[in-house]
MOPAC internal coordinates of N, CA, C and O (Angstrom, degrees):
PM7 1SCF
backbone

  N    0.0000 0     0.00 0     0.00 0    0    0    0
  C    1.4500 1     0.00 0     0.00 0    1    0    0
  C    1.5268 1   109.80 1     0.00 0    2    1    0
  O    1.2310 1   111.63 1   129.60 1    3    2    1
  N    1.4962 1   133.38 1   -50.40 1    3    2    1
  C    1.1650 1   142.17 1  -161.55 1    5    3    2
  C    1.6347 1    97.06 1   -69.40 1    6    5    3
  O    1.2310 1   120.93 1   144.65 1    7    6    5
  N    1.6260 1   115.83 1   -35.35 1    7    6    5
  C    1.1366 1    98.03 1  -161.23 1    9    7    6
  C    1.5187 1   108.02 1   -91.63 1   10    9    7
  O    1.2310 1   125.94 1   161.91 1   11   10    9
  N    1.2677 1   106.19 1   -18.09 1   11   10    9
  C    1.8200 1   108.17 1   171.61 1   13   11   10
  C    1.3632 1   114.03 1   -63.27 1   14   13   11
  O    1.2310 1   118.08 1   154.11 1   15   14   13
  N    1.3878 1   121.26 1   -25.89 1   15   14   13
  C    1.5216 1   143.54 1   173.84 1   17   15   14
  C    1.2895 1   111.67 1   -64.19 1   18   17   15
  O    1.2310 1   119.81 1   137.05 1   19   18   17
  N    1.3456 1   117.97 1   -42.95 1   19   18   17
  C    1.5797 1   142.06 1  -174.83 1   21   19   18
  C    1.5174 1    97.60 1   -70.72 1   22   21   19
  O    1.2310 1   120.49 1   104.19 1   23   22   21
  N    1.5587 1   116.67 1   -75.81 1   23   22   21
  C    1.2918 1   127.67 1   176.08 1   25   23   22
  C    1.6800 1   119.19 1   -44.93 1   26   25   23
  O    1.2310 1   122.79 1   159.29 1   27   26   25
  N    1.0961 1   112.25 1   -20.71 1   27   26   25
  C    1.6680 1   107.73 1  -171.20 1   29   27   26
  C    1.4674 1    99.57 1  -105.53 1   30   29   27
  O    1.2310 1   112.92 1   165.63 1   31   30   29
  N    1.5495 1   130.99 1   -14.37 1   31   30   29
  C    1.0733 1   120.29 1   171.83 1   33   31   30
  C    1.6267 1   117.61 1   -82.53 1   34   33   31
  O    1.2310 1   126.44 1   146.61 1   35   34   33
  N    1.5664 1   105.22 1   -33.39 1   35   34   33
  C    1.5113 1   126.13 1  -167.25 1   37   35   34
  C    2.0743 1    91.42 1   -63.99 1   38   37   35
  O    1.2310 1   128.70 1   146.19 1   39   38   37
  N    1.3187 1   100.84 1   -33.81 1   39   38   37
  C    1.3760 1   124.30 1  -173.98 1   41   39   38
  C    1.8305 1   102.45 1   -46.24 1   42   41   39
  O    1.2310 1   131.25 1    95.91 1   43   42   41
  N    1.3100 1    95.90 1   -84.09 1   43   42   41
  C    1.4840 1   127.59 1   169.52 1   45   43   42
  C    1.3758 1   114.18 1   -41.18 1   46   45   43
  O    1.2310 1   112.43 1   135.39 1   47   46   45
  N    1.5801 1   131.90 1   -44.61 1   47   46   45
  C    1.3290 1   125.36 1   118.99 1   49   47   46
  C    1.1160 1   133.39 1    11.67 1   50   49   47
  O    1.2310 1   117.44 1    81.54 1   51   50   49
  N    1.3404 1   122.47 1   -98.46 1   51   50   49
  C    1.3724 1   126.16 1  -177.21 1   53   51   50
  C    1.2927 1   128.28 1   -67.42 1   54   53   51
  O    1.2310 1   129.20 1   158.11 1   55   54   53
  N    1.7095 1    99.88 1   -21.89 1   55   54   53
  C    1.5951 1   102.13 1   172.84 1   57   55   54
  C    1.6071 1   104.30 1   -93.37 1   58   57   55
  O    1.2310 1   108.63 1  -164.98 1   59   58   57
  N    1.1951 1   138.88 1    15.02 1   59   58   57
  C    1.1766 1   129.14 1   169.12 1   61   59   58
  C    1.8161 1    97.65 1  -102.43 1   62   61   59
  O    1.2310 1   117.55 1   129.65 1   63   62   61
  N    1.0128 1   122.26 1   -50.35 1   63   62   61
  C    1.4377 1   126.81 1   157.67 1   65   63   62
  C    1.5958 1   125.00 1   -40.29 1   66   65   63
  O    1.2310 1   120.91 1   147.51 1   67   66   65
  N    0.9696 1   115.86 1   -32.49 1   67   66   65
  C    1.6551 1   133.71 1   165.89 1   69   67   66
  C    1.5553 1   112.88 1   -65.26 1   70   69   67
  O    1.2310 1   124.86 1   133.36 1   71   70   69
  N    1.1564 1   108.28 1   -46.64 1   71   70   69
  C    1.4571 1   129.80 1  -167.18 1   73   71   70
  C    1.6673 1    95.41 1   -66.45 1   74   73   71
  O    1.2310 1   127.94 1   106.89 1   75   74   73
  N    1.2376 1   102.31 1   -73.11 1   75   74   73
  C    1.7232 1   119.34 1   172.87 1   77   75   74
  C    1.6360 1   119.14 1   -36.26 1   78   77   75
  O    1.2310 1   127.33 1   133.21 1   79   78   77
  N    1.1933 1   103.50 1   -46.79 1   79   78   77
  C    0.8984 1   102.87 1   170.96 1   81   79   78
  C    1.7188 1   124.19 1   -80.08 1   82   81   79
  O    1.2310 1   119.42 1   131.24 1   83   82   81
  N    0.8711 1   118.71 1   -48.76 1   83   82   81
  C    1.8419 1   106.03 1   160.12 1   85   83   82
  C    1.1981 1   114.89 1   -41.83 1   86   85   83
  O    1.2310 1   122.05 1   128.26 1   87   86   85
  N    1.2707 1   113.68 1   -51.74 1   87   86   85
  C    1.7846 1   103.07 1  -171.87 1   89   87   86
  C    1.5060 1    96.57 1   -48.05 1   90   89   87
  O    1.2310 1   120.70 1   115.81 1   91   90   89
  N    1.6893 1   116.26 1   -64.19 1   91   90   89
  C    1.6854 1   110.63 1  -155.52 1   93   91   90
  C    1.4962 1    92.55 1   -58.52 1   94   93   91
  O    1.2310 1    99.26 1   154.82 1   95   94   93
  N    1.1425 1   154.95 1   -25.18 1   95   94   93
  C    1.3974 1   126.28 1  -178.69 1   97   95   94
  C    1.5121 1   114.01 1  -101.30 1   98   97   95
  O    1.2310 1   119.89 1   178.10 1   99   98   97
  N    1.3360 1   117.82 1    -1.90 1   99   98   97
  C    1.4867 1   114.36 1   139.38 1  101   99   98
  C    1.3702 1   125.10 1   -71.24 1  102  101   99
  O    1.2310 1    97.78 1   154.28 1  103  102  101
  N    0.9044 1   157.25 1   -25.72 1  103  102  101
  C    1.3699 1   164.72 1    97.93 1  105  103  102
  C    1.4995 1   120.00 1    16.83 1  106  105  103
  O    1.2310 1   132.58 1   121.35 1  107  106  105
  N    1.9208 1    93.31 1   -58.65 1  107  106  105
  C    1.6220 1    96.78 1  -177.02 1  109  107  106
  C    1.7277 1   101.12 1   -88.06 1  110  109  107
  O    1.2310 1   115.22 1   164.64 1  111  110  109
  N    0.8376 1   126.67 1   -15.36 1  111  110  109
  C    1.5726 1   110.60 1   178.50 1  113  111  110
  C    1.5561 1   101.90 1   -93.88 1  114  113  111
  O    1.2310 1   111.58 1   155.73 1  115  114  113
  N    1.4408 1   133.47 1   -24.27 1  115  114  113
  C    1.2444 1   113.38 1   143.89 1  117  115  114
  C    1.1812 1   146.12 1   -27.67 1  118  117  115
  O    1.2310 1   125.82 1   136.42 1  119  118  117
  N    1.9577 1   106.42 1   -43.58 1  119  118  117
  C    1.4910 1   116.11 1   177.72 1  121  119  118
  C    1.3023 1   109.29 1   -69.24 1  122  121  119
  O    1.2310 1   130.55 1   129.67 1  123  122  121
  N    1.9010 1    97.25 1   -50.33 1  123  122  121
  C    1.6957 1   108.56 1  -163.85 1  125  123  122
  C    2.0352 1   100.63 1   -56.19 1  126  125  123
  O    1.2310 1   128.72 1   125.10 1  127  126  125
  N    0.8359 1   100.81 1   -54.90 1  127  126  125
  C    2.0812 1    93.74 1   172.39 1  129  127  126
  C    1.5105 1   115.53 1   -29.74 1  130  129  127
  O    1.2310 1   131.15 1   109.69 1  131  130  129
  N    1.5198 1    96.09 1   -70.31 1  131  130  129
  C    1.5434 1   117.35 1  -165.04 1  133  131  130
  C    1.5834 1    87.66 1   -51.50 1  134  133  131
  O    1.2310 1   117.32 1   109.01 1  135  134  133
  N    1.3959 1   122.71 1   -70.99 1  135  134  133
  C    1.7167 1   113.95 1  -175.01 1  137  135  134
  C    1.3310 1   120.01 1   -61.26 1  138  137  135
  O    1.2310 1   107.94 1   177.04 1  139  138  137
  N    1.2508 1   140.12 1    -2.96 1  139  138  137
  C    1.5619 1   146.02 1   117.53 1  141  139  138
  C    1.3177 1   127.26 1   -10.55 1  142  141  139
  O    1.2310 1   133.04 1   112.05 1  143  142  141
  N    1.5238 1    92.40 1   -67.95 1  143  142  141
  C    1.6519 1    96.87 1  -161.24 1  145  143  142
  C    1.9766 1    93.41 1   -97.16 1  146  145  143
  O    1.2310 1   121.27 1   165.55 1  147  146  145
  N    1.0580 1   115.17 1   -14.45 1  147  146  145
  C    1.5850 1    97.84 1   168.34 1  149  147  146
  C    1.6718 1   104.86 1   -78.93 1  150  149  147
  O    1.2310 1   111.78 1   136.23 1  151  150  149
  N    1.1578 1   133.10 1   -43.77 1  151  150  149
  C    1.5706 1   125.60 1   168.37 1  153  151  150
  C    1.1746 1   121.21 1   -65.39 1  154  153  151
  O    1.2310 1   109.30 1   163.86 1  155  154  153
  N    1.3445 1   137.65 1   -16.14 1  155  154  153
  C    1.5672 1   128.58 1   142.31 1  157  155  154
  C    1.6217 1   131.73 1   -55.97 1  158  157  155
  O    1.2310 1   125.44 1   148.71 1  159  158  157
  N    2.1333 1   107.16 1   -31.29 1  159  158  157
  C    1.4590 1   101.98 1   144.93 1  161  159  158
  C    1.2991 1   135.23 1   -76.38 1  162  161  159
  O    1.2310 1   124.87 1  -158.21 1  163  162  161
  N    0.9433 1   108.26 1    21.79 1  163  162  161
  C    1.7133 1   110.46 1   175.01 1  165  163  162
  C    1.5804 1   107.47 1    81.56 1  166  165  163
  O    1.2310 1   112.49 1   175.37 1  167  166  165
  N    1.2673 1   131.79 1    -4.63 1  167  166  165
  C    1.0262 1   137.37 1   156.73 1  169  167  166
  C    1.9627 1   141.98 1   -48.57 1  170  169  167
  O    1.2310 1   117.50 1   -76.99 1  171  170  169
  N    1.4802 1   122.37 1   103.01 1  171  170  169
  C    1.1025 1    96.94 1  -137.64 1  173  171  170
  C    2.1517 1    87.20 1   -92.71 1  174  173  171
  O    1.2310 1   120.54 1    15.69 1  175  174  173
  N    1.0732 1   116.58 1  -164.31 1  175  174  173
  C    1.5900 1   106.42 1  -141.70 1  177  175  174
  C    1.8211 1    99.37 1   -92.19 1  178  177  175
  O    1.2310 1   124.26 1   167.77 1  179  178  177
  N    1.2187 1   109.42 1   -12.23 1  179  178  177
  C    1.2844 1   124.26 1   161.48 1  181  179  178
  C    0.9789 1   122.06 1   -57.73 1  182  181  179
  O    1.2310 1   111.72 1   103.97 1  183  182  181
  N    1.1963 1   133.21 1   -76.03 1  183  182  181
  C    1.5972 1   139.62 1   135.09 1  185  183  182
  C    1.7524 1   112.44 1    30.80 1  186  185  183
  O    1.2310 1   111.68 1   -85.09 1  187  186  185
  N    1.0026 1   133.28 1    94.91 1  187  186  185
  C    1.5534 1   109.34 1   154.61 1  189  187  186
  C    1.5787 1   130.81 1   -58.01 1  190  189  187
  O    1.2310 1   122.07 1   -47.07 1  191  190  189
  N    0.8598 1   113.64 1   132.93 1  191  190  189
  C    1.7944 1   108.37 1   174.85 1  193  191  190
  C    1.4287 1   114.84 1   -69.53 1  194  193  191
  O    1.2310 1   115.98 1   -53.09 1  195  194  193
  N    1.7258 1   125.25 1   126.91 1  195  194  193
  C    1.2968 1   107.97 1  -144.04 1  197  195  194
  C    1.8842 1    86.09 1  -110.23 1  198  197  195
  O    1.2310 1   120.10 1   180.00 1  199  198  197

């Protein structure tokens, strides 16, 4: 019992960690785009995009 308990949490674990982790690299390729397409307008990253 303890260890199916063990295993389904360790489980839940990694898929909550999985999860987390996509978002932050959805997030970061969000930025990396967005700072893309403002340095293709000649815009340097300081700049707000108006």
């Amino acid at each position: 019992m303890a260890d199916n308990y063990l295993e389904e949490k360790y489980d839940q674990f990694l898929k909550r960690k999985d999860e987390e982790h996509r978002a932050k690299c959805k997030v970061w390729k969000k930025r990396l785009d967005d700072y893309r397409k403002r340095m293709e307008a000649g815009k340097t990253p300081a700049e707000k995009p108006e």
